[in-house]
N, C-alpha and C positions, 0 to 999 in steps of 0.2 A: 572221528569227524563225520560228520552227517551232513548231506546235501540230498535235495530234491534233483531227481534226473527231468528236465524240463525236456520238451522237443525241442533239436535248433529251429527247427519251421515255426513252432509255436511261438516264440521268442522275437522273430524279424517279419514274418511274414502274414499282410493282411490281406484279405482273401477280396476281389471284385463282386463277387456276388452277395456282400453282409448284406448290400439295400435291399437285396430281392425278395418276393414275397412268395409264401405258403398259399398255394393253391385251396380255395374255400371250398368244399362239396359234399352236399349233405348226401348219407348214403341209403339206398334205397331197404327195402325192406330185408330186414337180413342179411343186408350187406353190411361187410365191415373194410374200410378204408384202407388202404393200406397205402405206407410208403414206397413214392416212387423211387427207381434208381436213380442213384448216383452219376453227378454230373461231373466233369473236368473245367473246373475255370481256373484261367491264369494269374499268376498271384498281380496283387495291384502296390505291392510296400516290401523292397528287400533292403537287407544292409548288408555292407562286409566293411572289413576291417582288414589292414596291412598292417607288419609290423614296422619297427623301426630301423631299418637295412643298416645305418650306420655301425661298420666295424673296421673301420679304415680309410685313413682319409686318402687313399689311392680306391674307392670304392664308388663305382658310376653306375646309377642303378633307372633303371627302363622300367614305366608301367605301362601296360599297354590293356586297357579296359572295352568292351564289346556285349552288349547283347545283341543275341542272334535276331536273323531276320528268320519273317514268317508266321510271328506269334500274331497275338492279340493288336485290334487296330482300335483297341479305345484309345481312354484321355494320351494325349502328347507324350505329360511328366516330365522327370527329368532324371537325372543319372552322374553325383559330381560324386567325387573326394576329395579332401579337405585335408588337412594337420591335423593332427590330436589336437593339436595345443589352438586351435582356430577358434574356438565361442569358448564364453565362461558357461559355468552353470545354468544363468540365467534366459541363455543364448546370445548375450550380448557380444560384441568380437574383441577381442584381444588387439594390445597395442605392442609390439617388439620392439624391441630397440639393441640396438647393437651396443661391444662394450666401449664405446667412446659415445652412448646416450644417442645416438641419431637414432632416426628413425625407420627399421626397414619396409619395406615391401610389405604391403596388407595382406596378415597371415590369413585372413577371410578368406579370401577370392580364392577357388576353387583349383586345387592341382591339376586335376582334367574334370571334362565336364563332355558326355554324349550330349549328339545332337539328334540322332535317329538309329534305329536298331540294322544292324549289317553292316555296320563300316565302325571298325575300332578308332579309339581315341590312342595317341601316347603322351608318354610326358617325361623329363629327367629328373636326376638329381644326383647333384654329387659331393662327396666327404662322408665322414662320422656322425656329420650332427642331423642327419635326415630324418625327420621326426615319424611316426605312426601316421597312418590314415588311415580317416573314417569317411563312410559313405553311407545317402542312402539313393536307390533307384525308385520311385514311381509312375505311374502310369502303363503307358505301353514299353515302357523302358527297364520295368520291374523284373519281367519271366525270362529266366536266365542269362542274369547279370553276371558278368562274370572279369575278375583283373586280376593281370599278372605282375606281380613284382619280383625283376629278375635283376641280379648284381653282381658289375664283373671285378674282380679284384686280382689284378695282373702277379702280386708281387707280397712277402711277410705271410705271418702265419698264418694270415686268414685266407689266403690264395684259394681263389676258385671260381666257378660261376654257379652262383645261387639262386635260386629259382622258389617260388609258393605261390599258388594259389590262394587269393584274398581268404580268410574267410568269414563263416556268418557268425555272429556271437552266439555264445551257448553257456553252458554251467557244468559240461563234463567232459572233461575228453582223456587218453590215453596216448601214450608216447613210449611204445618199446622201441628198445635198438639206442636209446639215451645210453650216456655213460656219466661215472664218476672219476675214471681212469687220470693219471697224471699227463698220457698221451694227447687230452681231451679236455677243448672249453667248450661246455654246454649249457647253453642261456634259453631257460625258459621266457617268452617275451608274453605277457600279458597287456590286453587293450582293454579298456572301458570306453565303449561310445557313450554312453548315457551321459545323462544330466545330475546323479547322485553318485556316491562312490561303491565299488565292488568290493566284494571281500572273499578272496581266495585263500584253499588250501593246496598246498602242493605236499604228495604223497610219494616216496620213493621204495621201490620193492628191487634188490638184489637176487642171486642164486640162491641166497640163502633164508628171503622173505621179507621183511618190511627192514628200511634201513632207517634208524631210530634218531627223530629230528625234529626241534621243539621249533626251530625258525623258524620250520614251513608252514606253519599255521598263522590265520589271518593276516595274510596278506593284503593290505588293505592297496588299492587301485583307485587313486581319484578318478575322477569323473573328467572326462575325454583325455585320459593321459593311457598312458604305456607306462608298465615295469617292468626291466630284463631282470632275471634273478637267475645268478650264476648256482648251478645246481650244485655242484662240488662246496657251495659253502653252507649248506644245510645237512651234511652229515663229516663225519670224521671217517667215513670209509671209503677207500677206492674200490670201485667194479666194474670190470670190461662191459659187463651187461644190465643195463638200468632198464627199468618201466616206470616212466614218471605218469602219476594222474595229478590231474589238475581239473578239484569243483570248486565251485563259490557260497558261500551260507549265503548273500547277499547280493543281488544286481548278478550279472552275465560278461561275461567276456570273451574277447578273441584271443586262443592260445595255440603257438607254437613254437618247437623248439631250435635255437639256432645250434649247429655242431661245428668247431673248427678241429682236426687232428692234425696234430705234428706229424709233418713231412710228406700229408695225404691229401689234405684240400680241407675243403669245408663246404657245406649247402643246410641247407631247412629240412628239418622232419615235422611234417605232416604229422596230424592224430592218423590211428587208425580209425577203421569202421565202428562201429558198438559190436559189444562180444558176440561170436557167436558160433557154431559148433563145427560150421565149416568157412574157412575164407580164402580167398584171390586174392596174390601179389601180382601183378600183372608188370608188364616190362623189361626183364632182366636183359639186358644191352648182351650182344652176340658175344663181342667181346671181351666181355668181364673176366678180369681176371682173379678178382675175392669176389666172394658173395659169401653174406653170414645172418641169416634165421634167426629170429630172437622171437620170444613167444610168451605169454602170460596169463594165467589162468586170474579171473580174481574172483572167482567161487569156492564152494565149498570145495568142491570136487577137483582132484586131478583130473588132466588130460591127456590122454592117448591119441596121437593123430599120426594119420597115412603121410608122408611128405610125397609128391609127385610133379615131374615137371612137367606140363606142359609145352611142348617142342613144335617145333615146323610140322610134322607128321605124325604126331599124337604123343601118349602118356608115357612117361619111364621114371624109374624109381630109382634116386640114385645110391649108388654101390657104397653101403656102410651107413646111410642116414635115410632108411626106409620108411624110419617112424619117428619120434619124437616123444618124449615122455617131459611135460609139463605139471610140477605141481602146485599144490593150491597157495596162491598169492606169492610164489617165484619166479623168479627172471629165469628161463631156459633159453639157451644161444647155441647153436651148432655152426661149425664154419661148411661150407658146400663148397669151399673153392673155387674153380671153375668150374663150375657146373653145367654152363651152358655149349663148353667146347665148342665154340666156334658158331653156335646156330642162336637166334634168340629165343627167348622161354617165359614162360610165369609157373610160380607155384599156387600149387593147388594143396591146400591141406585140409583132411577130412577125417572122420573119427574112425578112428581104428576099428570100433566094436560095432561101427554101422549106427543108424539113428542121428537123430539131432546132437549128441555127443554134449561135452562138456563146452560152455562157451569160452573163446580163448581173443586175443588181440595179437597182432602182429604185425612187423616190419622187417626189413630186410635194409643192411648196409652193404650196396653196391661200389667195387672199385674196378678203376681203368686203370689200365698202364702199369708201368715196375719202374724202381728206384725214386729217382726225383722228377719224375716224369707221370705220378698217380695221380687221381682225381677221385673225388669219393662224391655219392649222390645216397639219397634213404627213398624205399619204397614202400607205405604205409598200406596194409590189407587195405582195400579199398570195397565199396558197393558197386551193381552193376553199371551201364549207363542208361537202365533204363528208357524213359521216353525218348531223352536227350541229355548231353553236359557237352559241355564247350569249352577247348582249352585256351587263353591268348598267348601274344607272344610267340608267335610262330615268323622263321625268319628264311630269304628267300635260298635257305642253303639250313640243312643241319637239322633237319627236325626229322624223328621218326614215329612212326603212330604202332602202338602194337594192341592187337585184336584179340580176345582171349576169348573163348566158347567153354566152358567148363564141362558142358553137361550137352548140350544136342546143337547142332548146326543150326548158326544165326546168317540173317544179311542183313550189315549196316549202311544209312547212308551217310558221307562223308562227306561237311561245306566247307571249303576256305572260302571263308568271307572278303568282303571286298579289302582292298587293301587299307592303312591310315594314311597314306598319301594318295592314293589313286589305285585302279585294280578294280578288275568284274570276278564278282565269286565264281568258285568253279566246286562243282560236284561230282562224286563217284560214289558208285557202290561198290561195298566189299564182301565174299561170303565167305565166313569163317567156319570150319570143318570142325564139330565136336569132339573134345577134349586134344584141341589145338591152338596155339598162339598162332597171327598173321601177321608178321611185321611189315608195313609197308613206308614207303616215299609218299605223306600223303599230298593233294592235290595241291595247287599252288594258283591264286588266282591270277587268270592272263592280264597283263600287262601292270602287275605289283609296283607298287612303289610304298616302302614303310615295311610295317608288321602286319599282322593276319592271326584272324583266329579258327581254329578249327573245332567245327559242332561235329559230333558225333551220334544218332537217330540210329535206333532199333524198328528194322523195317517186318523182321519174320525170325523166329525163333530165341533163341536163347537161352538165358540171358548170356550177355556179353559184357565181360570188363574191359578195360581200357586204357593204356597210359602212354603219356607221351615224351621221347625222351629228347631234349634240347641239345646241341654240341658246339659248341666254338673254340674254336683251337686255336689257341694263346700262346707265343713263347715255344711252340713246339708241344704244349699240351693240349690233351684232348679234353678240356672242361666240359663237365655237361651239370643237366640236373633233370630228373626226372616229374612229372606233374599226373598224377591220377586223375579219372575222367568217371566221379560220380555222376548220377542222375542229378539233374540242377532245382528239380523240383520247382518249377517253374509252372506247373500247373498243379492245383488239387481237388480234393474230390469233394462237392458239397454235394452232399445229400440233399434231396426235394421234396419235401414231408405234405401229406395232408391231415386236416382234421377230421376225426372222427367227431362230429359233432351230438352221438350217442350216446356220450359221457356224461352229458349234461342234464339226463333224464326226462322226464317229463314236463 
């Protein structure tokens, strides 16, 4: 199977400065023109995509959508989410009808909808039949947009609190820490926002290398729907440790994996990063009491990599899993246990032999608690937070932020935003100590009422990763779900070209 690796940026996001014009300057004698630097404009067109939360109809699910304040004060825009199933093709709206033919509720009209940047929207929903959302932001409501779809399920085998971060459509992504296991239902959930249909492949790679499967090929994706494809029925093999990839030959989509395990919980995995020689898992809860490494090379080459945690007071290596031997196009999984004994952490994994190393993807499946009292979350290798990323769904009890420095001492600065019912943001900074995790309580704006989202800004060194871990305690469980805090890319870089009007000769 062959697909093009498109950029997700390239794919959702159109840039405010296309009108702008190229500076005219003829040059003088023996001068040759040359381009100016590079400028930073804020994007003016994003999309994300939710999936379809429905896996229980004891399942009551929270979105809570925010871009930050602070950015770009151009055009207004706007900032909604909708149902898959809201326009046909042609953008016309769909008509629903219930099974005794009435008529319900106009799937058009927008699930939530921003009205200005710094103050989140929310919105509910509840049962099985919760459909996908699509969205797009314009305007000044574009540079990092950001919604969380979070889903409590009290009770049955889906029991947990599930958490993801919207995301932007794309054409490639990577899912280690997947399984085929009989312990394990694993539903790849594919979105098509567009107006024609997608057509995916889904790829699975075991311990032992590619796991041989005719169904997963062209998957085709109408045009603004969703498809869950339960992974275990695309091959005849059970595996504690899967690496699912998922491209498309045709059109883009939004993909990620839903997990429920027998007698553990259940939550969302996240892609990882794009490959690469070294990566940051950031957040491992103090707590934990499993934690398990799954890792994938999908180049030519094995990989050899350092495991190291990152800890409250810097790097340790832990005792029997100092390294990791990944080979080419295998699922490698180690367990770490408690790893964190009592303090929080992230790993940090890097090539053994020094250098760029071989590129690799990674996640981690994190558990709380013992017996029937466990909760399980995934933590996808993530990117820095560069500029800025924003998590939503922040609530006025339960949330922790963890800071990671991999490499040289950073300070960030941290907003909660105003609240969705009321609330003035509040800000801190934080300075994190090189080749150290900072877990903190972060800010909480005075006088909250609703949810809250938290921006995270690189103010001096780094880089810094980021992830934030949610907790509500149900039943005497400690539910949680974990959310990474990439850079939102919310601004990029247009170059500012002159002509060399030389070219043109005499």
């Amino acid at each position: 199977m062959k697909s093009s690796s498109l950029s997700l940026i390239a794919g959702t996001v159109a840039l405010a400065a296309v009108t702008g014009f190229a500076a005219l300057t003829a040059p003088g004698d023996g001068e040759v023109a040359q381009a100016k630097a590079a400028t930073r404009l804020p994007v003016e067109r994003s999309s994300l995509l939710c999936p379809a939360p429905g896996l229980s109809d004891l399942a009551e699910t929270t979105y809570t959508s925010v871009t930050p304040a602070g950015g770009s004060g151009g055009e207004a825009g706007t900032a909604e989410l909708q149902n898959s199933t809201a326009t046909t093709a042609d953008g016309g709206k769909k008509t629903e009808k219930d099974q005794k033919g009435k008529k319900k509720a106009d799937p058009g009209k927008p699930v939530l909808s921003l009205k200005e940047p710094g103050k989140p929207v929310t919105a509910e929903a509840s049962g099985s039949d919760a459909p996908a959302l699509v969205g797009t932001a314009t305007g000044r409501l574009a540079p990092g947009w950001a919604t969380q779809q979070t889903t409590m399920v009290e009770a049955g085998g889906a029991r947990g609190l599930l958490g993801v971060s919207c995301t932007r459509p794309g054409t490639n992504y990577w899912f280690p820490a997947a399984s085929t296991a009989k312990s394990r239902e694993d539903y790849v959930h594919l979105t098509n926002p567009d107006d024609t249909a997608a057509v995916a492949d889904i790829e699975l790679y075991g311990p032992d290398g590619s796991l041989k499967s005719d169904v997963g090929e062209g998957i085709t994706v109408p045009a603004h729907s969703s498809v869950p494809v339960l992974i275990s029925t695309l091959t005849s093999e059970a595996a504690e440790n899967v690496t699912v990839h998922v491209t498309t030959r045709t059109g883009r989509v939004g993909a990620v994996v839903r997990s429920a395990e027998d007698g553990v919980g259940s939550d969302w995995l996240a892609a990882s990063v794009d490959p690469s020689g070294t990566v940051v898992l950031p957040g491992i809860p103090a707590d934990a009491t499993s934690v398990r490494l799954v890792a994938f090379a999908p180049g030519d080459g094995d990989a050899d990599l350092k495991v190291k945690l990152l800890g409250k007071t810097g790097a340790i290596s832990p005792v029997g899993h100092e390294d990791i031997h990944v080979k080419s196009r295998m699922t490698a999984g180690i367990d770490l246990k408690d790893i964190t004994k009592g303090e929080p952490g992230s790993l940090l994994l890097t090539p053994a032999g020094g250098g760029k190393g071989t590129p690799v993807v990674a996640a981690l499946r994190v558990v709380r608690g013992t017996g029937d009292k466990q909760e399980v979350a995934y933590i996808p290798a993530t990117g820095p937070v560069g500029a800025r990323a924003t998590v939503a769904d922040n609530r006025d009890k339960g949330s922790v932020l963890s800071l990671t420095a991999p490499v040289a001492t950073a300070t960030v600065k941290v907003t909660a935003s105003a609240g969705s019912g009321g609330g003035e943001q509040s800000v801190k900074e934080y300075t994190v100590k090189g080749g150290t995790t900072l877990a903190v309580t972060p800010p909480v704006p005075s006088g909250l009422k609703g949810g809250y989202a938290l921006t995270v800004e690189t103010e001096s060194g780094g880089p810094v990763h980021a992830a934030r871990t949610l907790t509500v305690t149900q039943n005497g469980v400690q539910m949680f779900t974990v959310q990474t805090l990439p850079d939102d890319h919310g601004t990029v870089e247009v170059p500012a070209a002159e002509q060399d009007l030389s070219v043109l000769g005499d």
